[in-house]
NUTORBA-199094 format. One record per residue (C-alpha): residue number from 1; x, y, z. Coordinates in Angstrom, 3 decimals. Layout:
! NUTORBA-199094
<NUM; <X; Y; Z>>
...
! end
This chain:
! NUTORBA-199094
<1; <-11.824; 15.827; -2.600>>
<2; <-15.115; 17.175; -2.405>>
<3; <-17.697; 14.602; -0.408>>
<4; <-20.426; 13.359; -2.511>>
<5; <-23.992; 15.384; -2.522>>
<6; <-26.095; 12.716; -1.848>>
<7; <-24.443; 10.769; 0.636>>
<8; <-27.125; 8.535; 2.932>>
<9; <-25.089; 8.979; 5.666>>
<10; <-25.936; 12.277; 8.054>>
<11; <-22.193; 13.953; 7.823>>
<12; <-20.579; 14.882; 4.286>>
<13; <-17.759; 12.140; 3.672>>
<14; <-14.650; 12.991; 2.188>>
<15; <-12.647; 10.697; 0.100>>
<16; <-8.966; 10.660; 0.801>>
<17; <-6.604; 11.734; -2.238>>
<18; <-5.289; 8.185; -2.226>>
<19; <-8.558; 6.337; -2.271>>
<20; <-10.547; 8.824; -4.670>>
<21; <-11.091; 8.125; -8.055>>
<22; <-12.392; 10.899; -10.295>>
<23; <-13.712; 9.059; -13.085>>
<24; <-16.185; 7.453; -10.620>>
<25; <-17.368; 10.524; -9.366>>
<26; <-17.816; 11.805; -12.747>>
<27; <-18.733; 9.204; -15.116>>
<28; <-20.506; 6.652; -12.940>>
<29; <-23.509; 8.773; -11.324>>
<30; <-24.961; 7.110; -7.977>>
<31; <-28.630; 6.716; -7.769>>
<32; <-30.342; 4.511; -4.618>>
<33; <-33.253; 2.703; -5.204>>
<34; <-36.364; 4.544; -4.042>>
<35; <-37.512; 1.668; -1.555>>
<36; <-34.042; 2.501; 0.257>>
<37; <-35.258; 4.072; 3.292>>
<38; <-37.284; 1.285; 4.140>>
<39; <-35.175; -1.255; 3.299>>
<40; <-32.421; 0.232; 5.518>>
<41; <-35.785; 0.328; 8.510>>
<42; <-36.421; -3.396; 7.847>>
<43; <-32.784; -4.865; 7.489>>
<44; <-32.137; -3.593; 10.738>>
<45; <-35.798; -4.979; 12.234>>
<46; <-34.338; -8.527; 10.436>>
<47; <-31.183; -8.499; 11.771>>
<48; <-32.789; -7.908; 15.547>>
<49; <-35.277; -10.889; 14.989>>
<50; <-33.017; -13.411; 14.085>>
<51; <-30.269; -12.464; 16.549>>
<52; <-27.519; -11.859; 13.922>>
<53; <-26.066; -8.677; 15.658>>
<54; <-26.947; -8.187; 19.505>>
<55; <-29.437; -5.256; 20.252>>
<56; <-26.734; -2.826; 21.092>>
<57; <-25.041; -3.577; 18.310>>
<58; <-27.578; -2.730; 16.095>>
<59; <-28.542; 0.692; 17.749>>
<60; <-25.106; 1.968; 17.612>>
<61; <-23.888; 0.453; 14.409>>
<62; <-26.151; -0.871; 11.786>>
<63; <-27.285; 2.217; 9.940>>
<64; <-23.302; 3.283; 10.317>>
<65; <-22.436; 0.327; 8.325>>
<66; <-24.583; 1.133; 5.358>>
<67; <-25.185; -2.296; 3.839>>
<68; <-28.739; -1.532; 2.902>>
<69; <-27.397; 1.253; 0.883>>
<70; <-24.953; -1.090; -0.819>>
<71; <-27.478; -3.078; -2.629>>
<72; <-29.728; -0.255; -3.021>>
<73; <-27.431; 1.364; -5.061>>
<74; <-26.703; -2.017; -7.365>>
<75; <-30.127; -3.469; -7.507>>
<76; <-32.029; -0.624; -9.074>>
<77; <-35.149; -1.520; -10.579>>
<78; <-35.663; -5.215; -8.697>>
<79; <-39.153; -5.363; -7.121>>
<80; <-39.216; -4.547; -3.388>>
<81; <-39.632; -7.683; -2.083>>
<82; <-36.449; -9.051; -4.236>>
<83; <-34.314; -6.029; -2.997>>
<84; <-35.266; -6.702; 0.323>>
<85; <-34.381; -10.218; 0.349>>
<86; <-31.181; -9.132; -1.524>>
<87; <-30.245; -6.577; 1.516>>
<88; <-30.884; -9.025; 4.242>>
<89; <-28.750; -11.967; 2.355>>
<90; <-26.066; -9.544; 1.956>>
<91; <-26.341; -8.423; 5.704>>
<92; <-26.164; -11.963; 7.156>>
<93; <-22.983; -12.199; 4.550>>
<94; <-21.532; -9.268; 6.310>>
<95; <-22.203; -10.781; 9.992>>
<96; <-21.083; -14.039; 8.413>>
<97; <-17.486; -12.622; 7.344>>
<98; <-17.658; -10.927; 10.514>>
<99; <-17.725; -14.760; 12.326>>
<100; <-15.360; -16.146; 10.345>>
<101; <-12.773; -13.629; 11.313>>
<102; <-13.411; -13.707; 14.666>>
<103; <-12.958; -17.681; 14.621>>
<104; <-9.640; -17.632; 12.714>>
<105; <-9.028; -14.101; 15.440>>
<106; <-9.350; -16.560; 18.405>>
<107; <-8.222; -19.817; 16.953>>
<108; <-12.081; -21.836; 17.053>>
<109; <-11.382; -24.308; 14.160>>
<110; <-14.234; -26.904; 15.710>>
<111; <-16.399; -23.949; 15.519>>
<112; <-15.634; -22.729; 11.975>>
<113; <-15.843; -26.433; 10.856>>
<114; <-19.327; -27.005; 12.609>>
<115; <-20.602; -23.640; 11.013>>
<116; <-19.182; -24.881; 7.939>>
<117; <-21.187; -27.684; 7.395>>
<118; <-24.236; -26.105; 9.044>>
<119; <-24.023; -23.536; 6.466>>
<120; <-23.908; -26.275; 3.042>>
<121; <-27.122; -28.234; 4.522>>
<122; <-28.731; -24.873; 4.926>>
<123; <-28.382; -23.602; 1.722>>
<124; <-30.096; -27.247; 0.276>>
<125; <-32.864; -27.576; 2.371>>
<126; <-33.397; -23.757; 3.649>>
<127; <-36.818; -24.830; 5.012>>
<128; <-35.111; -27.405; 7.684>>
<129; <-33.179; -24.800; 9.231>>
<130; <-35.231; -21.713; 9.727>>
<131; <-35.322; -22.338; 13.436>>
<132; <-31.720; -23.439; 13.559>>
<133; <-29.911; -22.921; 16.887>>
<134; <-27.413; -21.062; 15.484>>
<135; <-28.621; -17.633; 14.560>>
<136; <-26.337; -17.730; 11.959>>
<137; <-27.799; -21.206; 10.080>>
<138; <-31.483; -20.217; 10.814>>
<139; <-30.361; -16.292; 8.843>>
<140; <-28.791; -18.074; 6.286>>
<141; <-32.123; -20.235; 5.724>>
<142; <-34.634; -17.221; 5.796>>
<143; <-32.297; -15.298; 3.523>>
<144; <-31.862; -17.808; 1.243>>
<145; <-35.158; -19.116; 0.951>>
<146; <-36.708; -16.021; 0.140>>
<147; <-34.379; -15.821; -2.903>>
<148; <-35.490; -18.763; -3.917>>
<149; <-39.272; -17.787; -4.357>>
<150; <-38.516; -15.289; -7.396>>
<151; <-37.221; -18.083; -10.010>>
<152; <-37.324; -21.300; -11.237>>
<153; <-35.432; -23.810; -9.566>>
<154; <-32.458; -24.252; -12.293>>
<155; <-31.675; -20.583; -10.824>>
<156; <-32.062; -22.105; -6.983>>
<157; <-29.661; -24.907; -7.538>>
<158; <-27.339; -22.642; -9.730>>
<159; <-26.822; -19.780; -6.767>>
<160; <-26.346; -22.923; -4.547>>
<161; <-23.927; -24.208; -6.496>>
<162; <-22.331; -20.993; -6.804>>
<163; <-22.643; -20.503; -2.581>>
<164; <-20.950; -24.029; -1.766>>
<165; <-17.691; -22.939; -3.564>>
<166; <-17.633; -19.682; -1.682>>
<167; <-17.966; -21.743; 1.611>>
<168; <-14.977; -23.634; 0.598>>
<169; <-13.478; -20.777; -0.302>>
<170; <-13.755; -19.330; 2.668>>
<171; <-12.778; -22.588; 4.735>>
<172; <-9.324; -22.276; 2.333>>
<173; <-8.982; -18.494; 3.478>>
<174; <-9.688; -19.830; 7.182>>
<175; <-6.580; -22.353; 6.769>>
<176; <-4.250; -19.906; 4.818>>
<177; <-4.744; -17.276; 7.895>>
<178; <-4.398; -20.084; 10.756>>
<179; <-1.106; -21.310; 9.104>>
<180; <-0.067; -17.467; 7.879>>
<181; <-0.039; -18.334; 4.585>>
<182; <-0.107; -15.247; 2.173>>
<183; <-1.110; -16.675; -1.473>>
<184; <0.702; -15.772; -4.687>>
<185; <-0.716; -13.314; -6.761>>
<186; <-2.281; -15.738; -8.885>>
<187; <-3.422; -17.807; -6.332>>
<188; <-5.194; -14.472; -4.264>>
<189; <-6.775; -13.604; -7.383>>
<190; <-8.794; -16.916; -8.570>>
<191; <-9.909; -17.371; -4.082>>
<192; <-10.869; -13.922; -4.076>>
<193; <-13.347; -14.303; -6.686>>
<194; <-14.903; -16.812; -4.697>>
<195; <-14.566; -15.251; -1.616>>
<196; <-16.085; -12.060; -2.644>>
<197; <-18.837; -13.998; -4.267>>
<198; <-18.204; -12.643; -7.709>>
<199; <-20.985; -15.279; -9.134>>
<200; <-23.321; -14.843; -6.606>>
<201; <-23.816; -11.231; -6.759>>
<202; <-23.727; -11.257; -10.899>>
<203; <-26.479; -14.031; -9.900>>
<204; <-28.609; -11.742; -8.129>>
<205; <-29.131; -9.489; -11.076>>
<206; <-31.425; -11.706; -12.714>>
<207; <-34.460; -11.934; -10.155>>
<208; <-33.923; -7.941; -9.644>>
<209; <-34.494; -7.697; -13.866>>
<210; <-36.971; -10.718; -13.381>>
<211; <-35.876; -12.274; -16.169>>
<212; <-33.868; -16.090; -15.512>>
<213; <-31.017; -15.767; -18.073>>
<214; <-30.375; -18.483; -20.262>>
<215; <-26.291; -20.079; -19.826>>
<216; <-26.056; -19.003; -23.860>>
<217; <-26.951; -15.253; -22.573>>
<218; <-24.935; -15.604; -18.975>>
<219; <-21.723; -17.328; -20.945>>
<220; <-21.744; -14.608; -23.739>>
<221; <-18.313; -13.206; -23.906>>
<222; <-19.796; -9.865; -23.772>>
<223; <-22.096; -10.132; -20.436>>
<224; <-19.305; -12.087; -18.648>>
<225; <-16.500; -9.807; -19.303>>
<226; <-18.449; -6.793; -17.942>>
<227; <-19.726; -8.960; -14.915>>
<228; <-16.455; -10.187; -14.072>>
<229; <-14.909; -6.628; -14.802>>
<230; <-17.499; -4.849; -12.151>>
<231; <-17.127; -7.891; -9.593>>
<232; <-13.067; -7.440; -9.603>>
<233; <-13.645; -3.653; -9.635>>
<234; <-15.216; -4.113; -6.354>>
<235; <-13.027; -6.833; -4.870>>
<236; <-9.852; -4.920; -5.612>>
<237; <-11.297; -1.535; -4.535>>
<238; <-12.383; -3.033; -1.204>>
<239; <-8.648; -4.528; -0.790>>
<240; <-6.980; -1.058; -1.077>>
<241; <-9.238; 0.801; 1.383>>
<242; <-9.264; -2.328; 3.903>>
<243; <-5.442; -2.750; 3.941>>
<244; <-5.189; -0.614; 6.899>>
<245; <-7.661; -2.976; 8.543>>
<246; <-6.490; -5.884; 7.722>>
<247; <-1.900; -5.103; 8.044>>
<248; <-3.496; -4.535; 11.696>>
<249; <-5.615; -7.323; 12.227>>
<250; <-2.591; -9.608; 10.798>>
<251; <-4.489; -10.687; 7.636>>
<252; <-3.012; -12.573; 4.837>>
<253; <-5.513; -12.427; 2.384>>
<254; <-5.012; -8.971; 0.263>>
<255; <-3.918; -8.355; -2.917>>
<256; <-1.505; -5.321; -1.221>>
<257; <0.041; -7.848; 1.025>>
<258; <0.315; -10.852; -1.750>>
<259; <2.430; -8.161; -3.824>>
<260; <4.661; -7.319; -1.575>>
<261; <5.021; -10.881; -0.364>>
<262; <5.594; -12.574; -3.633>>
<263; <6.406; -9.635; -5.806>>
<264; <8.831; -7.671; -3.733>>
<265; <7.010; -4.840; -4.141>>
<266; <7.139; -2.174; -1.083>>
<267; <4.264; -0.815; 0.641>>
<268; <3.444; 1.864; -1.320>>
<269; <4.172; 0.093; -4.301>>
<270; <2.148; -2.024; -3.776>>
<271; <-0.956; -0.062; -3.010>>
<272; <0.105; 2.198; -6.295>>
<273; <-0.297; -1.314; -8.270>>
<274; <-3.711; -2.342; -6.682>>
<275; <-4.967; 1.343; -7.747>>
<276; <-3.004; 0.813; -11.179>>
<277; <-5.672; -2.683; -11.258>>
<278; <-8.732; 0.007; -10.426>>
<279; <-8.411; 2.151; -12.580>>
<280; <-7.773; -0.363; -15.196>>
<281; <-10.819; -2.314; -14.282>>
<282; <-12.752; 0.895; -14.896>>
<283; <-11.439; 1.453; -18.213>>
<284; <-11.804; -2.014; -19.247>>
<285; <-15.433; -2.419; -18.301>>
<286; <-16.534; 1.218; -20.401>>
<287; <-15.297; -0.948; -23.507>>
<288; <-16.920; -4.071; -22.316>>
<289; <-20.046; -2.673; -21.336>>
<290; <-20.339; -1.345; -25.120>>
<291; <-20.049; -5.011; -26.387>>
<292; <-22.593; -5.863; -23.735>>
<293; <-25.281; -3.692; -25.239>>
<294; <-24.506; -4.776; -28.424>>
<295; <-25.057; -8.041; -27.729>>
<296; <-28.497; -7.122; -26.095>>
<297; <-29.494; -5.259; -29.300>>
<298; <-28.353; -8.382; -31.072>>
<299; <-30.442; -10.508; -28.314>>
<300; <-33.874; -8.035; -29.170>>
<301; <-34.442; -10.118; -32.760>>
<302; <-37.918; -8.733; -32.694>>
<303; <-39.481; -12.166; -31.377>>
<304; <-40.994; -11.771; -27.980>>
<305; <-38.660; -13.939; -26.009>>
<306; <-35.503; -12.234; -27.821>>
<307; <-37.417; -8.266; -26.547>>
<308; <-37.742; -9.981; -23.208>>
<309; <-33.968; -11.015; -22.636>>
<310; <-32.442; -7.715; -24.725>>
<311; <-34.456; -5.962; -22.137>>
<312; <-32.882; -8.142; -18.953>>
<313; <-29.670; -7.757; -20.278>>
<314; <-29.675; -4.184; -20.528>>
<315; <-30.945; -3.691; -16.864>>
<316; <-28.424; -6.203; -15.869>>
<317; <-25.717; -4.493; -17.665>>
<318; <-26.885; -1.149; -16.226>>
<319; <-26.941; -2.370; -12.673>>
<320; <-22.758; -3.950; -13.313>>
<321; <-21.858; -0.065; -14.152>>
<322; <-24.093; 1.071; -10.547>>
<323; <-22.002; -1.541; -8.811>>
<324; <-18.832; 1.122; -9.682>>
<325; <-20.619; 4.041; -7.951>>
<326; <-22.209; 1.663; -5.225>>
<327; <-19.249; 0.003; -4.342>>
<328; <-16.780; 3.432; -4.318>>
<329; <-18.936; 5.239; -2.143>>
<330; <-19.909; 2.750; 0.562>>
<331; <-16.500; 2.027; 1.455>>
<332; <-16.349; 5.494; 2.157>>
<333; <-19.410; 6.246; 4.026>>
<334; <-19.809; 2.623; 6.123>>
<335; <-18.049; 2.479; 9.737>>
<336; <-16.997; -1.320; 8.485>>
<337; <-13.080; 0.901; 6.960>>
<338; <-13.054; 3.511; 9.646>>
<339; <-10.270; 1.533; 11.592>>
<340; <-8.557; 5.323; 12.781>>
<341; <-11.796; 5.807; 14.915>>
<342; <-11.643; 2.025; 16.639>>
<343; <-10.767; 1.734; 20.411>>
<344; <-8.676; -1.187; 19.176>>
<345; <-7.578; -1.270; 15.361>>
<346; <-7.264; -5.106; 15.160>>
<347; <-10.944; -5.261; 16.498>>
<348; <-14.162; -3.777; 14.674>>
<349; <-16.194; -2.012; 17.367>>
<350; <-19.771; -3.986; 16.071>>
<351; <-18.440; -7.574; 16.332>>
<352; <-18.739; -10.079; 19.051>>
<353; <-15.725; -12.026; 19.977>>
<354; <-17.783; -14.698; 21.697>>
<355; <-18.519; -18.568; 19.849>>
<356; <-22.220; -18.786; 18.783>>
<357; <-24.392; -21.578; 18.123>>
<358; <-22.761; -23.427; 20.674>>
<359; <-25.358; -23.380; 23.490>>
! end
């Protein structure tokens, strides 16, 4: 498969036959947002100052990991100063999945619990906890209340609302993978939407468009069928290239290892089905995305309000089908899947294994 033209990373990648997906690469053209190589400059400067990765860490491994290019290849169009605040929320989300796997790695349930709850008061009152002793509270609040600056606050309490669950998502995950629990099928699928943050990033679109979307526009049929469709997209895409990751750092929480647990599948069946999901979600969002636009021109009723929210949910709409291309290539150009190239498979090179926020 030939490596993609513009990659942001300094060697040509090539996707694996069993990973690629042609349609992507042909019908879903990437494009990076032009602040990008800032951004990727200033993430890194971020993640330094509030002690979120150690320095070493973030010499050797930050730019490798390519979550600035991530979001700058969903988030086209947001202002600067909302894509920035966008790639360094998404960063600490990174580190933060990073320290939950670590606890659960090295069995630190007081830990994850304290974290837990540090996390929820954060995300309330972001301004109490900037100079948290826990790197990871004090990121959280920066992130966070930077993102709150570009709406109103029914959009604030909303994304809160939408992080909490994901933090008790995440304790669930932490419990499943302590007691080796694999989840049915069913049950994966509704925690992984949470986990991922499905809401959360379809959240973000608005302050990148600028626009806060009303719940009649957001609860459409049309716009949440293509936002779910690009969010699962992603989710299930990022469970077939990190089951080599996780089958070797015992995880329990993939849609691979669900199927074969509670479906009998094999293996390989089981990574044909997730692709068989893929591709389908692809398919399945080209015929929602039409509906979506439709509904747009149906939004643009030639008052001023109805132009203004047409116009958001056409950016928003065209920033779901960059999540496709965004999404596809990262996973193959970000050291976060290259487990072959790890000392130890079970152990990402750019973690640290030792508790934080502890002293």
């Amino acid at each position: 498969m030939p490596a993609f033209p513009h990659s942001t990373t300094s060697t040509a990648i090539a996707v694996p036959p069993s990973l690629a997906l042609p349609v992507i690469e042909a019908a879903f053209p990437r494009e990076l947002h032009p602040y990008w190589p800032r951004l990727q400059e200033k993430t890194r400067t971020w993640l330094l100052e509030k002690r979120l990765m150690p320095a070493d860490k973030v010499e050797e491994y930050a730019d490798g990991l390519c979550y600035t290019d991530l979001m700058a290849g969903y988030y086209l169009g947001a202002p600067d100063e909302v894509l920035q605040a966008i790639a360094d929320y998404s960063a600490w989300f990174f580190v933060w999945d990073d320290r939950h796997d670590r606890d659960i790695v090295h069995r630190r349930p007081a830990e994850w619990r304290r974290l837990r709850f540090r996390l929820h008061a954060a995300l309330d009152a972001p301004e109490k906890h900037l100079h948290h002793k826990d790197s990871l509270v004090a990121g959280l609040a920066d992130s966070v209340a930077r993102l709150y600056s570009f709406l109103p606050g029914t959009w604030n309490a909303r994304f809160a609302r939408h992080f909490h669950e994901v933090i008790e998502a995440y304790d669930r995950e932490f419990q499943n993978r302590i007691e080796g629990i694999i989840p049915t099928v069913e049950e994966y699928l509704a925690l992984r939407r949470l986990t991922f943050a499905h809401w959360i990033w379809t959240d973000l679109l608005e302050p990148s468009a600028g626009v806060e979307l009303p719940d009649s526009v957001r609860k459409h049929p049309a716009f949440r069928r293509a936002a779910l469709l690009s969010q699962e997209f992603a989710a299930w895409y990022n469970d077939l290239c990190s089951l080599p990751k996780e089958i070797a750092g015992a995880e329990v929480h993939n849609l691979g290892i669900s199927l074969v647990k509670h479906e009998g599948l094999t293996l390989e069946e089981a990574v044909a089905e997730v692709r068989r999901r893929v591709e389908e979600c692809i398919s399945e969002f080209v015929a929602a995305e039409r509906e979506a636009l439709r509904f747009a021109d149906d939004l643009a009723d030639g008052t001023v309000r109805g132009k203004e929210l047409g116009a958001a949910v056409r950016a928003c709409v065209a920033n779901m089908r960059n999540w496709f291309s965004s999404v596809y290539w990262f996973h193959h150009e970000s050291g976060r899947y290259m487990v072959d190239s790890w000392d130890d498979r079970s152990t990402p090179p750019y973690v640290t294994n030792e508790a934080a926020g502890e002293k």
